[in-house]
PyMOL CGO cylinders between C-alpha atoms (Angstrom):
from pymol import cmd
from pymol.cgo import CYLINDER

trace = [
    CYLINDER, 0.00, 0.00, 0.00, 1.22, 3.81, -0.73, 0.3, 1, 1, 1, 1, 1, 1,
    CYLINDER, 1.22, 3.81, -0.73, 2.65, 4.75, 2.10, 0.3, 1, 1, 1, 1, 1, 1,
    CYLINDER, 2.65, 4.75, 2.10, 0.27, 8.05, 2.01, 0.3, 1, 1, 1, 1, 1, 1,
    CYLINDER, 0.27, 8.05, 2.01, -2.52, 5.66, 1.88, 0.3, 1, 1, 1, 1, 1, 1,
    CYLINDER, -2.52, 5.66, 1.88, -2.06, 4.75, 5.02, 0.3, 1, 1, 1, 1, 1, 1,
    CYLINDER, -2.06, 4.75, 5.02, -0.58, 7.81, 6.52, 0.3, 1, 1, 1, 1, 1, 1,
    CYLINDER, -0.58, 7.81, 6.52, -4.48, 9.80, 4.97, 0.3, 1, 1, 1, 1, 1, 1,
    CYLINDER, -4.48, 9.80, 4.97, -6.33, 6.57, 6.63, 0.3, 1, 1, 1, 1, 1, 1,
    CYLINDER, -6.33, 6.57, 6.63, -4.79, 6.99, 9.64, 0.3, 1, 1, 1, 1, 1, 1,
    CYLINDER, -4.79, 6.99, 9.64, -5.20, 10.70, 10.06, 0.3, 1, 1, 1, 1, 1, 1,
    CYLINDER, -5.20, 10.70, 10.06, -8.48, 9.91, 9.16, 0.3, 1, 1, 1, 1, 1, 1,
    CYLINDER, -8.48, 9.91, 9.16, -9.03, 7.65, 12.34, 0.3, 1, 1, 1, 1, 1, 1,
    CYLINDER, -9.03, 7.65, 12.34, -8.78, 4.61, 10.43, 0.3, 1, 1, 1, 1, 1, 1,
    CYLINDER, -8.78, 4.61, 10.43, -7.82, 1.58, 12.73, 0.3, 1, 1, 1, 1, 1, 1,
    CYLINDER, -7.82, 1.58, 12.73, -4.89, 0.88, 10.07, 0.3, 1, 1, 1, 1, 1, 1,
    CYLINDER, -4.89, 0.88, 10.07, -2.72, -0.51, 13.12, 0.3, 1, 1, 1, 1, 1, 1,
    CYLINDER, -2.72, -0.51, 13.12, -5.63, -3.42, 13.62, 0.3, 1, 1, 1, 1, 1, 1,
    CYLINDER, -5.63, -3.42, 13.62, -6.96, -3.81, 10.58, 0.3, 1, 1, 1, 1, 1, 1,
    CYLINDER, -6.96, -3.81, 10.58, -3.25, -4.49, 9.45, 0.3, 1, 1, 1, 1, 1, 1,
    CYLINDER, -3.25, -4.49, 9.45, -3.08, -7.09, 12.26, 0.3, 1, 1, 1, 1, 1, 1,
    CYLINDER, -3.08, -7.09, 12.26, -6.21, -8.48, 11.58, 0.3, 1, 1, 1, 1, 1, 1,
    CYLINDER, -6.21, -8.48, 11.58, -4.35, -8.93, 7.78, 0.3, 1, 1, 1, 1, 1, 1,
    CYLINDER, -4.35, -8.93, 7.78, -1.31, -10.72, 8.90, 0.3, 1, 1, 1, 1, 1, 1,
    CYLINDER, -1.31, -10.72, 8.90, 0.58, -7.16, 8.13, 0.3, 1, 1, 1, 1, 1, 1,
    CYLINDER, 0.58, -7.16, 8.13, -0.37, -7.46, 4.60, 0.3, 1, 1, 1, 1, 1, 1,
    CYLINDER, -0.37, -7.46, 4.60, -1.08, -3.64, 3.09, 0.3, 1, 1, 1, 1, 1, 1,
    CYLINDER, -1.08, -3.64, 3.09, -1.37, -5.29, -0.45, 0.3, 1, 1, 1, 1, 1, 1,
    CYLINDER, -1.37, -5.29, -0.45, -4.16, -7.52, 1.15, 0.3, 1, 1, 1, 1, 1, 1,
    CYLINDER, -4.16, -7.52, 1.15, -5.51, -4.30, 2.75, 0.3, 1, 1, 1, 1, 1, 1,
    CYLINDER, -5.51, -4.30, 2.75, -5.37, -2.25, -0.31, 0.3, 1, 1, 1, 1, 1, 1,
    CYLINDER, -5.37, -2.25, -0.31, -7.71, -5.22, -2.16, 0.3, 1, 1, 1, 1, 1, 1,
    CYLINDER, -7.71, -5.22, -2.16, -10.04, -5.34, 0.39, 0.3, 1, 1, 1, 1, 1, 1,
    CYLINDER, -10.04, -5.34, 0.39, -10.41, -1.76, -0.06, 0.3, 1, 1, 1, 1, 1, 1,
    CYLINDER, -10.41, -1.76, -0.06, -10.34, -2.11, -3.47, 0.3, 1, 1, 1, 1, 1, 1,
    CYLINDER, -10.34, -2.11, -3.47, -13.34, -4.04, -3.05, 0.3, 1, 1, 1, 1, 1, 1,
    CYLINDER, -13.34, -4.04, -3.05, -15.87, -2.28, -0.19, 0.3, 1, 1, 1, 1, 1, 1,
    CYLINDER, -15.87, -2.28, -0.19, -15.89, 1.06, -3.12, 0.3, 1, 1, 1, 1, 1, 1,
    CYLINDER, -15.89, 1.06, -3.12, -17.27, -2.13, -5.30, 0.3, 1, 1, 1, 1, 1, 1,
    CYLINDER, -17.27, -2.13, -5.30, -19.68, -3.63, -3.08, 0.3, 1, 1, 1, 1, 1, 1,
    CYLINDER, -19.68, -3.63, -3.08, -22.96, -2.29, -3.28, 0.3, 1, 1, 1, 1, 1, 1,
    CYLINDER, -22.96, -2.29, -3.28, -24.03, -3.12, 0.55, 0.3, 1, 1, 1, 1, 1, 1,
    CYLINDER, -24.03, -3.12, 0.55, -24.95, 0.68, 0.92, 0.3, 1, 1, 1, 1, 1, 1,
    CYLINDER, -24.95, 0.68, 0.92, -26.81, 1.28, -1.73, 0.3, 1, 1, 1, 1, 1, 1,
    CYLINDER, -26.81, 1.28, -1.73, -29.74, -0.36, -0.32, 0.3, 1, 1, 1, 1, 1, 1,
    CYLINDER, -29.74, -0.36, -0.32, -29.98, 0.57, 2.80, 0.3, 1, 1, 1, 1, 1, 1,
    CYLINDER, -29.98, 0.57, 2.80, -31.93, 3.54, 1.64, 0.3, 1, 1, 1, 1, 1, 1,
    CYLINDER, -31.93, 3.54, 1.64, -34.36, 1.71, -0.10, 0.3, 1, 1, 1, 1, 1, 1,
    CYLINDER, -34.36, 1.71, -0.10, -35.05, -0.63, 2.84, 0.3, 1, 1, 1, 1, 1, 1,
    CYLINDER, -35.05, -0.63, 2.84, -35.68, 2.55, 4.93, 0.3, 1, 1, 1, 1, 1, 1,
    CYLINDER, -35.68, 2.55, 4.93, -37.92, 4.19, 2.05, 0.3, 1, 1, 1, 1, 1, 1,
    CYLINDER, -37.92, 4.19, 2.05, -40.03, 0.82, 2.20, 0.3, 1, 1, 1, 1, 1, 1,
    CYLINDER, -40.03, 0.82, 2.20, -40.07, 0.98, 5.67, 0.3, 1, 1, 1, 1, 1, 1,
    CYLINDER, -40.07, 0.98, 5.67, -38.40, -2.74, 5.49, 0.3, 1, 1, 1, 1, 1, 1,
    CYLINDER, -38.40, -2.74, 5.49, -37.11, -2.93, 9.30, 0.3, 1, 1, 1, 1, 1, 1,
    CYLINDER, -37.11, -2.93, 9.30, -35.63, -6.32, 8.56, 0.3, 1, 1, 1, 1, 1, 1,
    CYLINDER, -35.63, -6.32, 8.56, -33.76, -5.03, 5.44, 0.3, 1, 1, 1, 1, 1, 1,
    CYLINDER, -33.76, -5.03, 5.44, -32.46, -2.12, 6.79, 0.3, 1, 1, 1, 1, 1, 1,
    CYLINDER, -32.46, -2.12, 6.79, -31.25, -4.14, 9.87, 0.3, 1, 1, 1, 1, 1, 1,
    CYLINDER, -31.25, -4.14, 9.87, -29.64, -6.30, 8.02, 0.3, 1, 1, 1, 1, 1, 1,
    CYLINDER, -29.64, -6.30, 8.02, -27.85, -4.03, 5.66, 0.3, 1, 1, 1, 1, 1, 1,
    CYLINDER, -27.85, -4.03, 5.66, -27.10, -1.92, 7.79, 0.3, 1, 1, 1, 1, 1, 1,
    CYLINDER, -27.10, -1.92, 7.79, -25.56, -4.80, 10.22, 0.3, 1, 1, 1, 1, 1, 1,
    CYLINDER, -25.56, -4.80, 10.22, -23.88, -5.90, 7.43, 0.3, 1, 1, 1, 1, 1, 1,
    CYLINDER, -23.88, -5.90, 7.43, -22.13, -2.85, 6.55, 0.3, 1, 1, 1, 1, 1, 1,
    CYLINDER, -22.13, -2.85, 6.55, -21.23, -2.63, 10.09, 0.3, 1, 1, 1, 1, 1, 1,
    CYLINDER, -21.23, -2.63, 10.09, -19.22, -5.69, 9.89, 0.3, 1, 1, 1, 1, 1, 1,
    CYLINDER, -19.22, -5.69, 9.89, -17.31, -4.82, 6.93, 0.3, 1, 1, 1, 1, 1, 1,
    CYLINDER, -17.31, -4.82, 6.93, -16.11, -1.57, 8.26, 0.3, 1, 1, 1, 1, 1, 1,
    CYLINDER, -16.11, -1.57, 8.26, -15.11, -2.33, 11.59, 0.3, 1, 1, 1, 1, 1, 1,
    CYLINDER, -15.11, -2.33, 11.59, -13.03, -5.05, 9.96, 0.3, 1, 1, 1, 1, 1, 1,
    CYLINDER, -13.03, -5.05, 9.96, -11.82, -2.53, 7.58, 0.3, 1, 1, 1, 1, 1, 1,
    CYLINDER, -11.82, -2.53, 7.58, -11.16, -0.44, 10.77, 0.3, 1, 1, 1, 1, 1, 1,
    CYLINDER, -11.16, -0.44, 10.77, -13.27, 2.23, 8.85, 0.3, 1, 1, 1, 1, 1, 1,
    CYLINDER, -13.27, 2.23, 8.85, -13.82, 3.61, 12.42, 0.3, 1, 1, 1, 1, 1, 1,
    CYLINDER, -13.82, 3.61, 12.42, -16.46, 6.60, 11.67, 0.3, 1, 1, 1, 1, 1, 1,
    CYLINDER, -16.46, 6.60, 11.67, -18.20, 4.74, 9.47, 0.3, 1, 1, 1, 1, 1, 1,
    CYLINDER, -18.20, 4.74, 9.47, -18.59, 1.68, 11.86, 0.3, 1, 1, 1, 1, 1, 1,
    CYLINDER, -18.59, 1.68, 11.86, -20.11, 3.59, 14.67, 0.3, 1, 1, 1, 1, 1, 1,
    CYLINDER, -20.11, 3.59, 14.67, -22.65, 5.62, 12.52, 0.3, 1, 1, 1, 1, 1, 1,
    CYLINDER, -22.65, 5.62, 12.52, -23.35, 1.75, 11.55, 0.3, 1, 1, 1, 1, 1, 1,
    CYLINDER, -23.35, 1.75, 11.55, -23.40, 0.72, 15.15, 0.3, 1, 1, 1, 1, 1, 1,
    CYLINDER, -23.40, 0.72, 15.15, -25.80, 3.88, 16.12, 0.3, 1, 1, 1, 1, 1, 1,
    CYLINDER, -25.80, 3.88, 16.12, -28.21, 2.53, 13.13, 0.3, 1, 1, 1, 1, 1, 1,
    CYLINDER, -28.21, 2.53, 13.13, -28.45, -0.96, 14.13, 0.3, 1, 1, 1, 1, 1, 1,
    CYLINDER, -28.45, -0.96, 14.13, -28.88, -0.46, 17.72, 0.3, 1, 1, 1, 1, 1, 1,
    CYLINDER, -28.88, -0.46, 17.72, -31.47, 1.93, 17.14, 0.3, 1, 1, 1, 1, 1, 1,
    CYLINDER, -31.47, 1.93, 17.14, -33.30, -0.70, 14.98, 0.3, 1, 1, 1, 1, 1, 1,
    CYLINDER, -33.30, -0.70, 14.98, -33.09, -3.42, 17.53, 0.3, 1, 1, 1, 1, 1, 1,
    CYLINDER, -33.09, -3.42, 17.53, -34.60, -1.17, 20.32, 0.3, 1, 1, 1, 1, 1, 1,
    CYLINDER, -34.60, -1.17, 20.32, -37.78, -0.78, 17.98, 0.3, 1, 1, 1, 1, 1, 1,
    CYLINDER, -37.78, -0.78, 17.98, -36.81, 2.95, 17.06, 0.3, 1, 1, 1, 1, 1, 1,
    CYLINDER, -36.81, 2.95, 17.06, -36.92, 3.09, 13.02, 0.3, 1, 1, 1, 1, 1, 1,
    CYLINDER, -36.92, 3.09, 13.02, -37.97, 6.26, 12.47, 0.3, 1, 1, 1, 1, 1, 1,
    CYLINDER, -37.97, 6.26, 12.47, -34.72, 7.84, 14.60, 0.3, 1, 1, 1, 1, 1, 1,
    CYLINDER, -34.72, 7.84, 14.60, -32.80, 4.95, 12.98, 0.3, 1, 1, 1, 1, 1, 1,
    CYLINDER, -32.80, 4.95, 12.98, -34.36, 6.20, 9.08, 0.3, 1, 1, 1, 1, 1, 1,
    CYLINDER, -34.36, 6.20, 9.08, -32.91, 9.91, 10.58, 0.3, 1, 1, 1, 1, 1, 1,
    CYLINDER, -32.91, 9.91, 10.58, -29.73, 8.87, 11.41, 0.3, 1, 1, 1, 1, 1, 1,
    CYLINDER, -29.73, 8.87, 11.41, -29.37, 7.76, 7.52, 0.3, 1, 1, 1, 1, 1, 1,
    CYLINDER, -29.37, 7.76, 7.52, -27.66, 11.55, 6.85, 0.3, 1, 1, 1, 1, 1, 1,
    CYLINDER, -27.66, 11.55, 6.85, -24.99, 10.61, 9.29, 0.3, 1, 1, 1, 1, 1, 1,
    CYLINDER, -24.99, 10.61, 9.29, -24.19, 7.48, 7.81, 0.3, 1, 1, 1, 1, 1, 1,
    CYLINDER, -24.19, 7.48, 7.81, -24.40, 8.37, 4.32, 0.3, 1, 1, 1, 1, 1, 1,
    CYLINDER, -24.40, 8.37, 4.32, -21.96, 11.31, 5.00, 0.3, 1, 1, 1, 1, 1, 1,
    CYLINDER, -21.96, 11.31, 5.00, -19.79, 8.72, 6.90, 0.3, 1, 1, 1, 1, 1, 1,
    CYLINDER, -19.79, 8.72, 6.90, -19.90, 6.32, 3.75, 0.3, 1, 1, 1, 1, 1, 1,
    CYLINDER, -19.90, 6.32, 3.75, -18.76, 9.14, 1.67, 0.3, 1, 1, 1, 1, 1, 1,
    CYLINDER, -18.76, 9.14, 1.67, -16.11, 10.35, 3.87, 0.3, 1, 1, 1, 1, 1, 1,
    CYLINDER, -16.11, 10.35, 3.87, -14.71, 6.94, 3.84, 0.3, 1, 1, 1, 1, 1, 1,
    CYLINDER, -14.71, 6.94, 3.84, -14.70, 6.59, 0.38, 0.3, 1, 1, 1, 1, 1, 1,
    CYLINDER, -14.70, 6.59, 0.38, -13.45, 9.55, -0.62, 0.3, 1, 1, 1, 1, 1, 1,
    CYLINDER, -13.45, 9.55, -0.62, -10.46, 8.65, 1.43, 0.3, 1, 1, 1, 1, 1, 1,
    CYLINDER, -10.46, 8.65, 1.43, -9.85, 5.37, -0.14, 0.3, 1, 1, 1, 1, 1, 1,
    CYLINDER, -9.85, 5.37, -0.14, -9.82, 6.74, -3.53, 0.3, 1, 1, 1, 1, 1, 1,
]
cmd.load_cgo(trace, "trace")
């Protein structure tokens, strides 16, 4: 990985140190990974699910996405995931639907950084 790769992810407060752990120390295996999540097309429907009112879809996109980023160590992005879900599980979608803005900025944010 470019060296100011990781130096922008971890300004960023990307949990490079972990994630890189997590990937034996690989940064090419990092870098593909990340290569991969601006492919994957996970957030695209969590909007949808919301707009449909589809508490089970949005739960489990939104879970889903959760899982990828905090392995990622996409740290903002994971806890506007984490906020989501829990607010789903305790039975409050329409705070959950509002807190969309905060993860869709956090989705760009961390895309924007990758590319």
């Amino acid at each position: 990985m470019k060296d100011d790769l990781m130096k922008t992810l971890k300004d960023a407060g990307f949990d490079t140190e972990g994630t890189l752990e997590r990937f034996g120390g690989s940064e090419e295996m990092y870098e593909e990974f990340l290569g991969t999540f601006l492919k994957d097309k996970t957030f695209e429907t969590i909007k949808p699910a919301f707009d449909k009112n589809d508490k089970e879809e949005a739960l489990n996109t939104t879970h889903t996405l959760k899982g990828v980023s905090g392995n990622l160590g996409m740290t903002r992005l994971y806890k506007a995931c984490c906020n989501t879900v829990e607010l789903i599980r305790a039975d409050e979608f329409e705070k959950a639907r509002d807190s969309y803005g905060e993860l869709e900025s956090a989705y760009e944010e961390t895309c924007n950084l990758i590319k």
